[in-house]
C-alpha positions as CSV (number, residue, x, y, z in Angstrom):
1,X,8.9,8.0,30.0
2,X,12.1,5.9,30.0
3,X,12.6,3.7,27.0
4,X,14.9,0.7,26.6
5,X,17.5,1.3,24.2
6,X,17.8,-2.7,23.3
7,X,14.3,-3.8,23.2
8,X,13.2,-4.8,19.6
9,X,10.2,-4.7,17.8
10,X,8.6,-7.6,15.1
11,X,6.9,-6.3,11.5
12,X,5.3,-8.6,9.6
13,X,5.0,-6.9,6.1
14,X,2.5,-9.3,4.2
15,X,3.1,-7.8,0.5
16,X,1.5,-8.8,-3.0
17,X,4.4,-10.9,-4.3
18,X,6.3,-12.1,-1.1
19,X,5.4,-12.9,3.0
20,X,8.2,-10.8,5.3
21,X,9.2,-10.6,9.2
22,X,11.6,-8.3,10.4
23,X,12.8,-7.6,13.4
24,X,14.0,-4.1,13.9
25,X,16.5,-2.7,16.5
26,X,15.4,0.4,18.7
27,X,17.3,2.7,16.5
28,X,15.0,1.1,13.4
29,X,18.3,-1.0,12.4
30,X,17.4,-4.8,10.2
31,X,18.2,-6.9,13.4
32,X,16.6,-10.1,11.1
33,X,14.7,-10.1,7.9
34,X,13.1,-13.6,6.8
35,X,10.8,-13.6,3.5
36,X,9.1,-15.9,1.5
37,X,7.7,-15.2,-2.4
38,X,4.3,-15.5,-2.4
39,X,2.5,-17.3,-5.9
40,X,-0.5,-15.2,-7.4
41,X,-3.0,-17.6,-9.4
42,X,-5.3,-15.8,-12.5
43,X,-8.0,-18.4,-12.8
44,X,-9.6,-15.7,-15.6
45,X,-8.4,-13.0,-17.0
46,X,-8.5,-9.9,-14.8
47,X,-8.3,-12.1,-12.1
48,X,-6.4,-12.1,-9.5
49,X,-6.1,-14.6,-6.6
50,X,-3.7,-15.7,-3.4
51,X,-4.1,-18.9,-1.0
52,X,-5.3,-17.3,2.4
53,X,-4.2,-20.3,4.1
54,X,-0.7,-19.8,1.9
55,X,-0.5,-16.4,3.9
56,X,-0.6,-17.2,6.9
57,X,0.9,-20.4,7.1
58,X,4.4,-18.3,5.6
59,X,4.2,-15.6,7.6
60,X,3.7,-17.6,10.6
61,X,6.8,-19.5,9.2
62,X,8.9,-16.2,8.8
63,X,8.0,-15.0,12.0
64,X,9.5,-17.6,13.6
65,X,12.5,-17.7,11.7
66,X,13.2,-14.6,11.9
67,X,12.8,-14.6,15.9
68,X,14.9,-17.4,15.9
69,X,17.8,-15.2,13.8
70,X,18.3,-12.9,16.6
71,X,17.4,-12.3,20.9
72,X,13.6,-13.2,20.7
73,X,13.5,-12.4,24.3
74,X,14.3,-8.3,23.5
75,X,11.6,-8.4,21.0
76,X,8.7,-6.0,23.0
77,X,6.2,-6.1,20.5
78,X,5.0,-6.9,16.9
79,X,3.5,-4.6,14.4
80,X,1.3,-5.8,11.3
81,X,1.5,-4.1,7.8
82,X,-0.4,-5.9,5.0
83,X,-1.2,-5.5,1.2
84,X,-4.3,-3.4,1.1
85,X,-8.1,-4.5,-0.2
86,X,-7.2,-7.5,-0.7
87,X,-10.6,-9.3,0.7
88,X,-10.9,-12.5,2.6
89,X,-14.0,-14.1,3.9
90,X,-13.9,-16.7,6.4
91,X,-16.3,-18.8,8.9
92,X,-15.7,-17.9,12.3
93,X,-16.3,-21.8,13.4
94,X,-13.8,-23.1,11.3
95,X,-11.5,-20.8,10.7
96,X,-11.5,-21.9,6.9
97,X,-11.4,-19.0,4.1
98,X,-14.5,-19.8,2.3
99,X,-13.0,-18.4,-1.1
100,X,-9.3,-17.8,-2.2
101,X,-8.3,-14.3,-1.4
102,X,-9.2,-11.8,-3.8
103,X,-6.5,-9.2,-4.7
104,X,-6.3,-5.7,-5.0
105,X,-5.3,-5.7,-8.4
106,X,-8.4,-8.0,-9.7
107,X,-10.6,-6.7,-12.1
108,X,-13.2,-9.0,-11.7
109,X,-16.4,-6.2,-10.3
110,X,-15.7,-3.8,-13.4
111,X,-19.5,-4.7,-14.1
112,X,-20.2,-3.8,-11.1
113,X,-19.1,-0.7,-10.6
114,X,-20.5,0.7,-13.7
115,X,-23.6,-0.5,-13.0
116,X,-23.4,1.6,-9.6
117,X,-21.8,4.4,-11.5
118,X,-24.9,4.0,-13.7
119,X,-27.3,4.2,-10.6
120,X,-25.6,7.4,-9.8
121,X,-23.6,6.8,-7.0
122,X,-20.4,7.5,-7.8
123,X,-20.7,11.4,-6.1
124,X,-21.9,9.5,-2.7
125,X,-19.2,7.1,-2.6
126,X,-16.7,9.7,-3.6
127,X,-17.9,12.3,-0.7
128,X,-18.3,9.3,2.0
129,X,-15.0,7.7,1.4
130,X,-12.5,10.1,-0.9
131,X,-12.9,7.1,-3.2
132,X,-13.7,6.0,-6.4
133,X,-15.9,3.3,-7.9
134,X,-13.0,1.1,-9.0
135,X,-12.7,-2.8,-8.8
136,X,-10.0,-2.4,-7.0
137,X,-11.3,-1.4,-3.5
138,X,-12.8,-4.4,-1.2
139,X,-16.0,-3.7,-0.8
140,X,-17.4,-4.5,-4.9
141,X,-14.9,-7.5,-3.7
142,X,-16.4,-8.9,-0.7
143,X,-19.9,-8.2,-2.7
144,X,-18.9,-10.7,-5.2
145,X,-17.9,-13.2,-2.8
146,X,-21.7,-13.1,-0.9
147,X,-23.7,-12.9,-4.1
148,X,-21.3,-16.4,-5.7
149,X,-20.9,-18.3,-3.1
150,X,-23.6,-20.5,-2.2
151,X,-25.8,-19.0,1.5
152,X,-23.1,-16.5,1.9
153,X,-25.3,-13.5,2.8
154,X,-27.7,-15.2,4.9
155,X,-24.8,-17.0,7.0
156,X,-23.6,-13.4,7.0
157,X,-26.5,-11.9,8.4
158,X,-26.2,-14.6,11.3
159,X,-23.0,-13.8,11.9
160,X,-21.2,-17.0,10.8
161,X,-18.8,-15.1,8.7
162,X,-15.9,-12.5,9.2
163,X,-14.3,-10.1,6.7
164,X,-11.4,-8.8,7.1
165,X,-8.4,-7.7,4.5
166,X,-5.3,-9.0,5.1
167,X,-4.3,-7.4,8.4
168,X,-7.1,-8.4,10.4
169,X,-7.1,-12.2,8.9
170,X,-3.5,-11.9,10.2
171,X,-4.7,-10.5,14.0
172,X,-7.7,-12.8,13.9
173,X,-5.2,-15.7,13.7
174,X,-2.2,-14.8,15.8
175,X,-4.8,-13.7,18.7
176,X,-6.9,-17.0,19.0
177,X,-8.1,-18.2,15.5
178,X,-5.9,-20.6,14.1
179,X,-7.3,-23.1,17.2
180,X,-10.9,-24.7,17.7
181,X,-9.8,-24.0,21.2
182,X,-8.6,-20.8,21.5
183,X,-11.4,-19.1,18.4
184,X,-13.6,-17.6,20.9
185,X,-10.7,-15.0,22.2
186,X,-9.7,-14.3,18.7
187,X,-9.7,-10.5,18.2
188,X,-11.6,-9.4,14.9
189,X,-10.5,-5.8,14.0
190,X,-9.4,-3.4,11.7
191,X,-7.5,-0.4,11.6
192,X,-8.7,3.4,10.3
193,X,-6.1,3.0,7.4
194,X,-7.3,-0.5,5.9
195,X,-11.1,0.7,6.8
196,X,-10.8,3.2,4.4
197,X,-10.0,1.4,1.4
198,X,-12.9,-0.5,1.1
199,X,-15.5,1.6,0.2
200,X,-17.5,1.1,3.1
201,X,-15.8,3.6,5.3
202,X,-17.0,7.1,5.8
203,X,-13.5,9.0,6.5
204,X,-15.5,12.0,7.6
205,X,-17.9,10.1,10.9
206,X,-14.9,7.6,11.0
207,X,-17.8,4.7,11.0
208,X,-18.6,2.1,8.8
209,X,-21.5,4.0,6.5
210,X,-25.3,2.6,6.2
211,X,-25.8,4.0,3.1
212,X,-23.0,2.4,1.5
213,X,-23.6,-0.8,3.1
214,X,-26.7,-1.0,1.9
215,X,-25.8,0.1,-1.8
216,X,-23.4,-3.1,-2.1
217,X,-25.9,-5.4,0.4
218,X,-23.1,-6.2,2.9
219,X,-24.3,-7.3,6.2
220,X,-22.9,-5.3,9.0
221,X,-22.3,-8.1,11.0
222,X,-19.6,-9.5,8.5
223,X,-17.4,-6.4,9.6
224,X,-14.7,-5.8,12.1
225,X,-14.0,-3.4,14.0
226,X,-11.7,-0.1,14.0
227,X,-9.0,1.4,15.9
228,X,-6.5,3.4,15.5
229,X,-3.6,2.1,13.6
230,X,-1.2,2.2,16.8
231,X,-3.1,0.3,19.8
232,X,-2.8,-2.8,21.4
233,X,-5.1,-4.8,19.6
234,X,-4.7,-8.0,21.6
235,X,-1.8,-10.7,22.3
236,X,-0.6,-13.2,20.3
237,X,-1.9,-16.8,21.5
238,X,0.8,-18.8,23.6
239,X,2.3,-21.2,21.5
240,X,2.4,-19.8,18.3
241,X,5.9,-18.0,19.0
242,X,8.8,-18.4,21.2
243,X,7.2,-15.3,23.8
244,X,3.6,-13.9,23.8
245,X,3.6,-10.8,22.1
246,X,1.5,-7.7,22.1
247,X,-0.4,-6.9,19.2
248,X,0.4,-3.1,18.6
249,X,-0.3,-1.7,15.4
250,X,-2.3,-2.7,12.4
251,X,-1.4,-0.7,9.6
252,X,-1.9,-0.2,5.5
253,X,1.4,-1.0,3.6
254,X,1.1,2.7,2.1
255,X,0.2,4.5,5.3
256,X,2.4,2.4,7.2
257,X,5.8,3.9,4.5
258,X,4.1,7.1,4.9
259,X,4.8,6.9,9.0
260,X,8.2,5.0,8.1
261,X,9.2,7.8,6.1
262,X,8.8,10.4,9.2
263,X,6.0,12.0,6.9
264,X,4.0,13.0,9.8
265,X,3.4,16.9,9.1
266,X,1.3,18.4,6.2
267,X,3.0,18.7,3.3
268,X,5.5,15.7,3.3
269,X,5.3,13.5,-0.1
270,X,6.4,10.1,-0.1
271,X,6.6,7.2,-2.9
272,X,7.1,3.4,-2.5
273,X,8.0,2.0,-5.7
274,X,7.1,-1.9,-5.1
275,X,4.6,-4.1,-7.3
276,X,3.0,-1.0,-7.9
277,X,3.7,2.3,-7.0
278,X,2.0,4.5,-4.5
279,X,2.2,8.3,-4.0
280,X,1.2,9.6,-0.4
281,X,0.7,13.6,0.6
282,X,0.1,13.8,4.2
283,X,-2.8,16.5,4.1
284,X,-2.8,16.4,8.3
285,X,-6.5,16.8,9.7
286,X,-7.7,18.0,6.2
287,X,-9.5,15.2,4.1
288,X,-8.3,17.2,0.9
289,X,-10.9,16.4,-1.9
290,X,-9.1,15.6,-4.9
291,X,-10.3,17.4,-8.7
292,X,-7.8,15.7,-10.5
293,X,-8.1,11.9,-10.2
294,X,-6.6,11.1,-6.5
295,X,-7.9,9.5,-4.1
296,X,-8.7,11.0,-0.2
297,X,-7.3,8.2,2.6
298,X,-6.8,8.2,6.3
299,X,-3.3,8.1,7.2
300,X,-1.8,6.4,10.0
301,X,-3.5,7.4,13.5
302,X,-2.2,7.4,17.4
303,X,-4.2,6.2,19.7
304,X,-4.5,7.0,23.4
305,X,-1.5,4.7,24.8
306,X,0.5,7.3,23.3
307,X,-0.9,10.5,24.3
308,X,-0.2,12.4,27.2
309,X,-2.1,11.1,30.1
310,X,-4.1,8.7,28.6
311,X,-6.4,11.0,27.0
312,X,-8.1,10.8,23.6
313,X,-6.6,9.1,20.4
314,X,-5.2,11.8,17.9
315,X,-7.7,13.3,16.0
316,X,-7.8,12.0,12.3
317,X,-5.2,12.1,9.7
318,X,-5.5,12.1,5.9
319,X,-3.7,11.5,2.8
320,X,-4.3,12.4,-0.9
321,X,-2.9,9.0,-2.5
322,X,-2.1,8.0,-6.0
323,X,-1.7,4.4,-6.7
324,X,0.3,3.1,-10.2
325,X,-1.0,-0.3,-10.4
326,X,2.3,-1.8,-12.6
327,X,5.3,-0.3,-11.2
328,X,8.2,-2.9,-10.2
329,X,5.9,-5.8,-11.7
330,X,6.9,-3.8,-15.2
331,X,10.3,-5.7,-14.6
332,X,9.3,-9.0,-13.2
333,X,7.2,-9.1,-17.1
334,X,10.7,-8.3,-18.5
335,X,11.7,-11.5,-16.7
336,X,8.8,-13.8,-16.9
337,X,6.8,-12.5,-20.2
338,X,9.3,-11.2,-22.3
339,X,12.5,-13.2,-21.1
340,X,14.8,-10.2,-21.9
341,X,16.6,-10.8,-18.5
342,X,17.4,-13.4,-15.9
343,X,17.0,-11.8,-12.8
344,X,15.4,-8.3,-12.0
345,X,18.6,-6.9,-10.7
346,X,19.8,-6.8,-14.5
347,X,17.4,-4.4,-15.7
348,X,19.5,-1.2,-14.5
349,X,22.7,-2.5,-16.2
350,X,20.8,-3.4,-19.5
351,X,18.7,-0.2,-19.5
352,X,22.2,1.3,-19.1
353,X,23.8,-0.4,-22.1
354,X,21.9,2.5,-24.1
355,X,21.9,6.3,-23.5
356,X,18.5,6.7,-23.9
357,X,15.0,4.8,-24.7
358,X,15.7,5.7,-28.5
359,X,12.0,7.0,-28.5
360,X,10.3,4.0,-27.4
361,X,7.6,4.9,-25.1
362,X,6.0,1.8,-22.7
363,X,2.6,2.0,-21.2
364,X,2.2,-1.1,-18.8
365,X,-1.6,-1.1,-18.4
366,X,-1.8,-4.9,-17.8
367,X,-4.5,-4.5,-15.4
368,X,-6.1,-1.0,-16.7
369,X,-4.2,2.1,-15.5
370,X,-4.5,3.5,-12.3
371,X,-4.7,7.5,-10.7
372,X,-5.1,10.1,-12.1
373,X,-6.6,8.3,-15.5
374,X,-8.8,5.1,-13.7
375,X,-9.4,3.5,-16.6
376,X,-9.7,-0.2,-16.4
377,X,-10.2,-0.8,-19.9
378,X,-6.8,0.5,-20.9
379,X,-3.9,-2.2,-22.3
380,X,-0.3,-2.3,-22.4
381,X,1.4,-0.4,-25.4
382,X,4.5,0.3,-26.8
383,X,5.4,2.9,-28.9
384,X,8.0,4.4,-31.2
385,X,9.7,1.7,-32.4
386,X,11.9,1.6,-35.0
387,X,14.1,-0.8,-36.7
388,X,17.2,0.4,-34.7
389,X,15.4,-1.0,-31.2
390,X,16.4,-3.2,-29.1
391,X,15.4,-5.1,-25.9
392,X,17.8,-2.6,-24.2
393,X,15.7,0.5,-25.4
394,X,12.4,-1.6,-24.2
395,X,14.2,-1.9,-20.9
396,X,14.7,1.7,-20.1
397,X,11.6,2.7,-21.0
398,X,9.9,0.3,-18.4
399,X,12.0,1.9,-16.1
400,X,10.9,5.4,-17.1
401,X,7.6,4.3,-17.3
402,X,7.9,3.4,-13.8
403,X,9.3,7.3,-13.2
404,X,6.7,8.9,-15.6
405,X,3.4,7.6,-13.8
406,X,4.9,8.8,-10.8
407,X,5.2,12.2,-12.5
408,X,1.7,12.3,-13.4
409,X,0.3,11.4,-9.8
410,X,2.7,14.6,-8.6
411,X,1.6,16.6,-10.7
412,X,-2.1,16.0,-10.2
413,X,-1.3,16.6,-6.1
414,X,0.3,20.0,-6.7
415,X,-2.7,20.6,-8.5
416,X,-5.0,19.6,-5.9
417,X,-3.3,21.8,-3.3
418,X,-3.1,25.0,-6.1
419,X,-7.4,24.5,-5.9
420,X,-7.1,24.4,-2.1
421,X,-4.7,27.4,-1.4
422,X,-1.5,25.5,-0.5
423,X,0.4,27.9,-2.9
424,X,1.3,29.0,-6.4
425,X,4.4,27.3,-8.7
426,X,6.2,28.6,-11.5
427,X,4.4,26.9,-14.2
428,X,5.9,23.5,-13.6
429,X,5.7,20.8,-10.5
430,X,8.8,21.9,-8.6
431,X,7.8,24.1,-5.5
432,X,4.9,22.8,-3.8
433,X,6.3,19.6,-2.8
434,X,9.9,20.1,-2.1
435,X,11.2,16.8,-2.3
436,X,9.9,12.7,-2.6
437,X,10.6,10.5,0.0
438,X,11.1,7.3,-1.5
439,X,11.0,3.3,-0.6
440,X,10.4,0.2,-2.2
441,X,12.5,-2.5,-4.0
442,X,12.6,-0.8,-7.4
443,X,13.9,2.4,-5.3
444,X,17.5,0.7,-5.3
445,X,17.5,1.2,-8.7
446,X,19.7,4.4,-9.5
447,X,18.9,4.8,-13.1
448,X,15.0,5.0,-11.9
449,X,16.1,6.9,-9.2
450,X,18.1,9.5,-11.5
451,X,15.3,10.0,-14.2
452,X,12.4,10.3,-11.7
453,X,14.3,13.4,-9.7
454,X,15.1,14.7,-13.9
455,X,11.2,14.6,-14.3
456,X,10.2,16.1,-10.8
457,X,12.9,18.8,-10.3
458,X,12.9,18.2,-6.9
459,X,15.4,15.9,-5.2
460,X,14.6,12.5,-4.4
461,X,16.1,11.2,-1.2
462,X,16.1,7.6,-0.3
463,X,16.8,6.0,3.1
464,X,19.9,3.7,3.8
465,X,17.5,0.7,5.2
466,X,14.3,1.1,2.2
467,X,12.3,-1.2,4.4
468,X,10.2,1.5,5.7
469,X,6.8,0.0,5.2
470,X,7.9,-2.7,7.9
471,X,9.8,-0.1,9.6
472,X,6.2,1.9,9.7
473,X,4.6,-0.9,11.1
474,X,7.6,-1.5,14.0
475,X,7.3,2.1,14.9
476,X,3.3,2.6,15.2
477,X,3.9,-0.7,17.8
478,X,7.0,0.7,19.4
479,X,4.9,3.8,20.3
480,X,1.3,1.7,21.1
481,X,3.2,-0.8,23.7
482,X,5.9,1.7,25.3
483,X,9.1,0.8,23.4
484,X,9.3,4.8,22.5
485,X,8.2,7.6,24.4
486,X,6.7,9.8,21.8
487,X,7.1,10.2,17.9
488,X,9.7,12.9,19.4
489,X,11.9,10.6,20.3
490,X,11.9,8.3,16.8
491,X,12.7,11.6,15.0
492,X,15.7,12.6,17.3
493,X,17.4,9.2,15.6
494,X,19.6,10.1,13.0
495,X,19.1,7.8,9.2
496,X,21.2,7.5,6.5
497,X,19.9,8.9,3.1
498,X,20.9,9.5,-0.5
499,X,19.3,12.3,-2.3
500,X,19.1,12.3,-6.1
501,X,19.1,15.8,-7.6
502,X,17.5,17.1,-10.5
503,X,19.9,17.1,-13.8
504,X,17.3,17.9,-16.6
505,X,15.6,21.4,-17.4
506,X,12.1,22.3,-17.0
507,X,11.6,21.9,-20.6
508,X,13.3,18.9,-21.1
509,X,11.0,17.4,-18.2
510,X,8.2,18.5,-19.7
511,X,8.8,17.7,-23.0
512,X,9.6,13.9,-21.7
513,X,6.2,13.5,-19.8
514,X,4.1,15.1,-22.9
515,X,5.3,11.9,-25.0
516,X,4.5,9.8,-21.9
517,X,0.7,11.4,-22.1
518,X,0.8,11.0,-26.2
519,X,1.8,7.2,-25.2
520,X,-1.0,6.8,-22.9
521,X,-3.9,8.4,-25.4
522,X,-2.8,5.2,-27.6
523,X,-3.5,2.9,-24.7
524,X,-6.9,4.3,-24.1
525,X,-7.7,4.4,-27.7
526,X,-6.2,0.6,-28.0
């Protein structure tokens, strides 16, 4: 097949703290970037809550504009890459969210997932969907939403509802839904990626699971349906941008880096360091069941527009993942909650201004702590400090915390593939995985960058152009609607990349993450 070398693709990257379009050149060049921040409201504590409406009325907004920045008429197809769990319920009539959204990071089911814990079926969900019982996943989410609001379930049952997280609210919109007159066309679908993070999918039949359903009482008829990530899902409705569009990939943000990355093949590690942080292995057709706190998700999937002759969709893909839940958002508290800087970009040059963190350990468990320690009940701490402190010594070490939960989650993946065979190491973290891919907004910082390849031992290489969960997105549409050939030809481009090598001994790295884990006992004890 003969690609053209000056089509473009659209990604709209619908994140936790901001609303993004990009347009991206054949080559995977930032032809036009528009972004908009996106206001989180906490109505009680724990949780967590965005404007659905908010969403897509932005996105629709930066999707024009960015259009508008560059040749709209080159732009062959769009690509959709969302914040994950986050759970919306909606009436199909109106097109009204019946509830704000509730986010990924809410806390809000705790109850409710010990209670289910309690009933003993934590080892079900676990084998079903390589998950946990966690508030964070959708499905304890949407739960909430049919038992509170008032005839919920019942107009469930009739099919007067839709769930969807934020990817297929997103699709149902652009293909129909946003219009009395156009609702009926409107395409109600998810993809493997998002299915599988809301506790309701079973990775191993690739179906949404009766047994679960019926555990959390959700109505089958609230659900969409699945596809692979890359596959046309639908067009976009005329009017809504300057040229109908294909629909060609829905995709998880963290799946979506994972593809962006080119981590494709077994063995290929990548981490985006955003809001939070999330660690991806791909595992390849293996769902690798995790003994040391990870979760088991499907990674991005082909489907049969891009295989030869039109035959079947790829067979599945999988991913042991570890997800950080304050990462980047460590900073924004240095901004916001503590005031110790003006603007994010000054935390590298004040964590600078000191060699070190002077001792001072930081443990940002605003919302509980995520993998490998799950434990919602865990709260922010700070320790070793002395009189000689300083804000400065508080800064690096929420950078280093950043570097030092990523640690752990490496760590606890080398494990995992020790117990299935992959391989033996030297007593330390440094051969199995051979280097980490890295993305994400807090990835520009060097310092982070620097101290995380220290605690690894393996080099950390970062991309020119860190949009790559957009980039994902564009790529898993490029290949669903014939912008590229084959993954083959994505890989022959050449990228730009800066690769941060180790400085720091084995015992020295060791000895840094052991005060992390002393830090983190205090947390859980707190």
């Amino acid at each position: 097949m003969t690609t053209d070398p000056s089509s473009s693709i659209l990604a709209l990257d619908q994140g936790t703290s901001s609303t993004r379009a990009i347009v991206f050149d054949h080559a995977g060049g930032l032809a036009a970037v528009a972004q908009r921040e996106l206001p989180q409201s906490y109505p009680q504590p724990g949780w967590v809550e965005h404007d659905a409406r908010r969403i897509w009325d932005d996105q629709l907004a930066t999707a024009r504009e960015a259009l508008a920045a560059t040749d709209a008429g080159r732009v062959a197809a769009l690509g959709i890459t969302n914040q994950r769990e986050t759970t919306v319920l909606w009436d199909r009539a109106s097109g009204e969210p019946l509830h704000p959204a509730i986010v990924w990071q809410d806390r809000r089911t705790a109850e409710t997932c010990a209670t289910l814990r309690a009933q003993g079926l934590e080892a079900e969900v676990r084998a079903r969907t390589g998950l946990l019982l966690n508030p964070y996943f959708s499905g304890t989410k949407l739960q909430w939403l049919l038992d509170h609001i008032p005839g919920a379930r019942a107009r469930a049952q009739r099919g007067e509802l839709a769930f969807g997280t934020i990817d297929s609210w997103l699709l149902w919109l652009l293909s129909g839904g946003v219009a009395a007159s156009t609702r009926a066309q409107a395409v109600h679908a998810t993809d493997v990626s998002n299915a599988s993070r809301t506790l309701l999918w079973n990775i191993h039949t690739q179906q949404w699971d009766d047994t679960l359903l019926a555990a959390l009482g959700i109505p089958r008829e609230l659900l969409p349906q699945v596809l692979p990530s890359s596959h046309v899902y639908g067009h976009t409705a005329p009017g809504l941008l300057p040229a109908v569009l294909p629909i060609g990939a829905l995709v998880g943000d963290q799946q979506a880096a994972l593809f962006g990355q080119g981590c494709v093949r077994p063995g290929l590690a990548k981490n985006t360091y955003g809001t939070g942080c999330f660690l991806l292995l791909h595992t390849g057709g293996t769902a690798l069941a995790s003994g040391n706190g990870l979760l088991t998700t499907a990674a991005a999937q082909i489907g049969s527009e891009v295989t030869p002759h039109g035959g079947p969709a790829r067979a599945a893909q999988y991913a042991l993942e570890g997800s950080v839940f304050v990462g980047g958002a460590v900073v924004q508290w240095l901004r916001d909650g503590l005031n110790a800087i003006r603007a994010s970009t000054e935390v590298e040059r004040l964590a600078q201004s000191v060699p070190d963190s002077g001792g001072v350990v930081f443990v940002p468990a605003f919302t509980g702590l995520g993998a490998p320690y799950w434990r919602a009940d865990a709260t922010g701490t700070i320790t070793g400090l002395t009189r000689g402190s300083t804000v400065a010594h508080v800064a690096r070490a929420a950078l280093e915390s950043i570097a030092f939960q990523s640690a752990a989650l490496l760590q606890a993946m080398n494990a995992d593939m020790r117990a299935a065979g992959a391989g033996e190491t030297p007593g330390d973290l440094r051969n199995l995985v051979t280097e980490l891919r890295v993305d994400g907004g807090a990835s520009a910082n060097d310092l982070l960058m620097q101290f995380q390849a220290d605690l690894l031992g393996i080099p950390v290489v970062r991309p020119q152009v860190l949009e790559t969960t957009a980039l994902g997105a564009a790529l898993l549409a490029g290949l669903s609607c014939g912008v590229y050939s084959s993954w083959a030809e994505i890989e022959a481009q050449p990228r730009d990349s800066r690769r941060f090598l180790p400085r720091m001994s084995a015992s020295q790295a060791a000895s840094r993450q052991q005060s992390w884990e002393h830090a983190v006992r205090k947390a859980l004890a707190a």
